[in-house]
C-alpha positions, 0 to 999 in steps of 0.5 A: 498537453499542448507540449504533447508530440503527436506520437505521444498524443497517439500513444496517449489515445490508443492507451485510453481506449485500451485502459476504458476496455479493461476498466468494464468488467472491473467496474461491475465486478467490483460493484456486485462484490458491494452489492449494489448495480452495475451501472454505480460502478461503471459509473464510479470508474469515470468520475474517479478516472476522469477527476484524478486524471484531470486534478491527480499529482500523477500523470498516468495513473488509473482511479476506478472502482477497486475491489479492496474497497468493495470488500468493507462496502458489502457489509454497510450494503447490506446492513443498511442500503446502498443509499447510505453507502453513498453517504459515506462515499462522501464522508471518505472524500471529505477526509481524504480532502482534509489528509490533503489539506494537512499535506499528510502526503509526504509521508508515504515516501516513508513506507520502506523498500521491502513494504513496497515490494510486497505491497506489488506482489500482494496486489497482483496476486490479488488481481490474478485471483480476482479475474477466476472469478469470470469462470463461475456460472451466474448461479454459482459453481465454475463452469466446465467441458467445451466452454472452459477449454474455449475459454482458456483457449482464447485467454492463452490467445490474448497473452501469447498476442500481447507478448508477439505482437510487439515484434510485428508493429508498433501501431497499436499498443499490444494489450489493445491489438490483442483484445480487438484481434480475439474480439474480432474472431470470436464475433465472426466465427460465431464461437460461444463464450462468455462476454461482458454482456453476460455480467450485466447491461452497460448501456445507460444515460449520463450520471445523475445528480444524487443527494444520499436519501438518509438522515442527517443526525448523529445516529447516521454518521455514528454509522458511516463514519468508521466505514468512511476511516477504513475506506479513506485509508485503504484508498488512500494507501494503494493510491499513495502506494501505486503513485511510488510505484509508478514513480520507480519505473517512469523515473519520475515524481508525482505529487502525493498531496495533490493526489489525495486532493484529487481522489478526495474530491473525486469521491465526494462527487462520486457519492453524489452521483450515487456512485461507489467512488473508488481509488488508484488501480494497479492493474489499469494503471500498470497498462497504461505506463506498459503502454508508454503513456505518460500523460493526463490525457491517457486517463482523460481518454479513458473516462470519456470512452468509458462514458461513450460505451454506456452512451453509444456504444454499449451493444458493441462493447458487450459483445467483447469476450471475458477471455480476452480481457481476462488474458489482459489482465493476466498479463498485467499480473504478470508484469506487475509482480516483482519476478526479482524480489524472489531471487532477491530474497535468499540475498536481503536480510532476513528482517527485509525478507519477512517484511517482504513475504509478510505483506504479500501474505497479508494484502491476500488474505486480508487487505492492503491497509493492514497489511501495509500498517503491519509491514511499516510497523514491523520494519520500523520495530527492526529499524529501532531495534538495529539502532538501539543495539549500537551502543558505543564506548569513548575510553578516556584518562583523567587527570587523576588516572581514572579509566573513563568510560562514556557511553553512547545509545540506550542499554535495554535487553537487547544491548545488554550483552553487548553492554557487558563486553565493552569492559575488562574489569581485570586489565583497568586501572584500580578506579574506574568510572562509567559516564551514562550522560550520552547513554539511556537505560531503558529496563530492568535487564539494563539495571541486572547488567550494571549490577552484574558489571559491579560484581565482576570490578568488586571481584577484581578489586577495583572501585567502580564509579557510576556517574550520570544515571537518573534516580529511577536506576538509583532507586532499583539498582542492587549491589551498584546503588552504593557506586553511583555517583549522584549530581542534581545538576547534572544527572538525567530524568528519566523513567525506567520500564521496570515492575519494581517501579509500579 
């Protein structure tokens, strides 16, 4: 930070005071989805803005309340009491502590091109979703007539602001100019609209010291617990998920151990502090890189406005309106969306595509865990699959003028086909052999192909000796048992997947 230029300590500022804004209405959205007040959530996105900005392995990146974990929150609220949401808080920090601590990390560099492209897709239709939210009145049912055509008004404000003032002046970043410009007209000519006034009281004192009032004893954690694994995870796939992200478009590389220690020890303080914890925010996170922060500083900043609004300032930032940070965060989506991946999607495999379309279906209608989950485990079936069809052939003649052929990959349904073309029973010599040492068969169609490949040498005439196959194909080949050649020593153990076998 002392390396820091002074352009780059301005940008860096100016970044945080704009992330601090967008980072309100988010926080006590996000905690009347849990259930619980306000003030858990506001004070939820300092203690996570601040300890990851702070300790985090990414530079830039925004944590706060998120909506995809007050999503498996409200139920636990519900059923239970915010006191023990508060519970579990820490228990998803400690476990996010001890992914850390085995340096799990790393492995969210495994998470394939596809997944990520819809992991930011889904993300920001979700987020685009979530801000109608502020066109709904307090009782329910979405509001109409002059207040809907002003407040669409104003958003169509803020985003045509954010796009033009770029090419006015570089003094402030735009997102911030726009908002202070739509604030500053809606104020002084008096137009009626919804502010962030209207979701709730942000004043408040500094966060309290909270030890979780619920009893110590197996019944308790045999609650909480598998809330704490689901949230531990969720926070931990869009944090790991948003720091890739980010890697990509700063060319940079974050640390993802590091990180998990961050978020864990934010959580832990976050539910002492009876707050809500939280997460990595795309969409906060996304404003602050567009803005060319790069730097710890920028979250930093953000966390210690954000505690000035509850302190100071909170008559001042209540009287922002919701359009302009609703346009904001529009405009975020908008960014955020991979526009290319559309257009890529008629060029890409089609397993890609799926994979593609799929998580960004799944992270809307259900959550990014699942989703991610379904998109990884999808792509690593497709990878299997692809490898496992590739099996080869090395041809030989031995000293006797036997044709040899060695096989290489693993013979199952999907191989089968290619299995049978690789021979010619008609143009062979009159023995042949086929080594499976550097081969595996897996199932019971692999089995009919050997059979069915024993057939077509017996028809042409010609001896055909099988060498290298384990006793488990011995045992439930057909017409082909009498062919194989067997080696003790040799000769592999393995299983095959067949019903025959028990």
């Amino acid at each position: 930070m002392l390396s820091m230029k002074p352009a780059e300590i301005k940008v860096n500022l100016l970044s945080g005071l704009t992330v601090a804004l967008a980072l309100v209405p988010e926080a006590i959205a996000f905690a009347l989805v849990a259930h619980v007040s306000p003030m858990t959530g506001l004070y939820a996105a300092f203690i996570m803005c601040l300890t990851t900005a702070a300790l985090g392995g990414r530079p830039g990146m925004i944590s706060g309340a998120t909506g995809a974990l007050a999503v498996v929150m409200v139920s636990l609220v519900l059923s239970h009491g915010a006191e023990y949401l508060f519970a579990t808080v820490v228990l998803m920090g400690l476990l996010q502590l001890l992914f850390a601590a085995f340096k799990l990390g790393k492995f969210i560099r495994m998470v394939p091109h596809p997944v990520m492209l819809g992991f930011v897709n889904g993300l920001a239709i979700v987020v685009f979703l979530a801000q109608f939210g502020h066109f709904k009145l307090p009782g329910g049912g979405w509001i109409g007539g002059a207040p809907l055509y002003v407040m669409l008004g104003l958003v169509a404000l803020t985003m045509a602001l954010i796009y033009l003032l770029p090419k006015l002046t570089k003094l402030l970043p735009a997102s911030l100019g726009a908002v202070l410009l739509v604030a500053a007209l809606v104020n002084l000519l008096g137009i009626e609209t919804k502010t962030v006034g209207d979701m709730g009281s942000i004043a408040g004192g500094l966060p309290q010291p909270h030890l979780p009032q619920v009893p110590l004893t197996l019944a308790t954690l045999y609650i909480i617990l598998p809330y704490a694994l689901v949230l531990a995870a969720i926070g931990l796939i869009e944090t790991l998920l948003t720091l890739n992200l980010i890697d990509s478009i700063t060319d940079t590389r974050g640390r993802p151990n590091r990180e998990s220690m961050a978020q864990g020890l934010a959580n832990v303080v976050a539910g002492l502090f009876a707050s809500m914890g939280g997460c990595a925010m795309i969409g906060q996170s996304m404003i602050n890189i567009d803005n060319g922060a790069r730097h710890r500083l920028s979250g930093i900043v953000a966390a210690l406005f954000l505690l000035a609004f509850i302190l100071f300032l909170s008559p001042w930032i209540e009287k922002i309106p919701l359009a302009a940070l609703v346009g904001l965060m529009f405009v975020v989506c908008e960014k955020t969306f991979a526009w290319g991946s559309l257009q890529a999607l008629r060029k890409m495999p089609r397993q890609d595509a799926v994979t593609v379309v799929g998580v960004t279906v799944i992270t809307v209608l259900t959550d990014l865990a699942v989703a991610v989950l379904a998109g990884v485990v999808f792509a690593a079936l497709v990878f299997a699959w692809q490898h496992a069809k590739q099996i080869q052939v090395r041809i030989e003649t031995d000293a006797r003028g036997w044709k040899v052929y060695r096989l290489q990959g693993s013979l199952f349904f999907a191989s089968a086909s290619q299995f049978a073309g690789l021979f010619a029973p008609k143009d062979d010599p009159a023995d042949v052999v086929i080594d499976f040492g550097a081969a595996r068969v897996v199932d019971h169609s692999a089995i009919e192909a050997i059979d069915a490949l024993a057939a077509r040498y017996q028809l042409a005439g010609k001896t055909l000796h099988l060498r290298h196959l384990s006793a488990d194909c011995r045992e439930i080949l057909g017409r082909a048992s009498a062919l194989v050649e067997v080696n003790a020593d040799e000769d592999p153990r393995y299983h095959v997947a067949d019903s025959k076998l028990g």
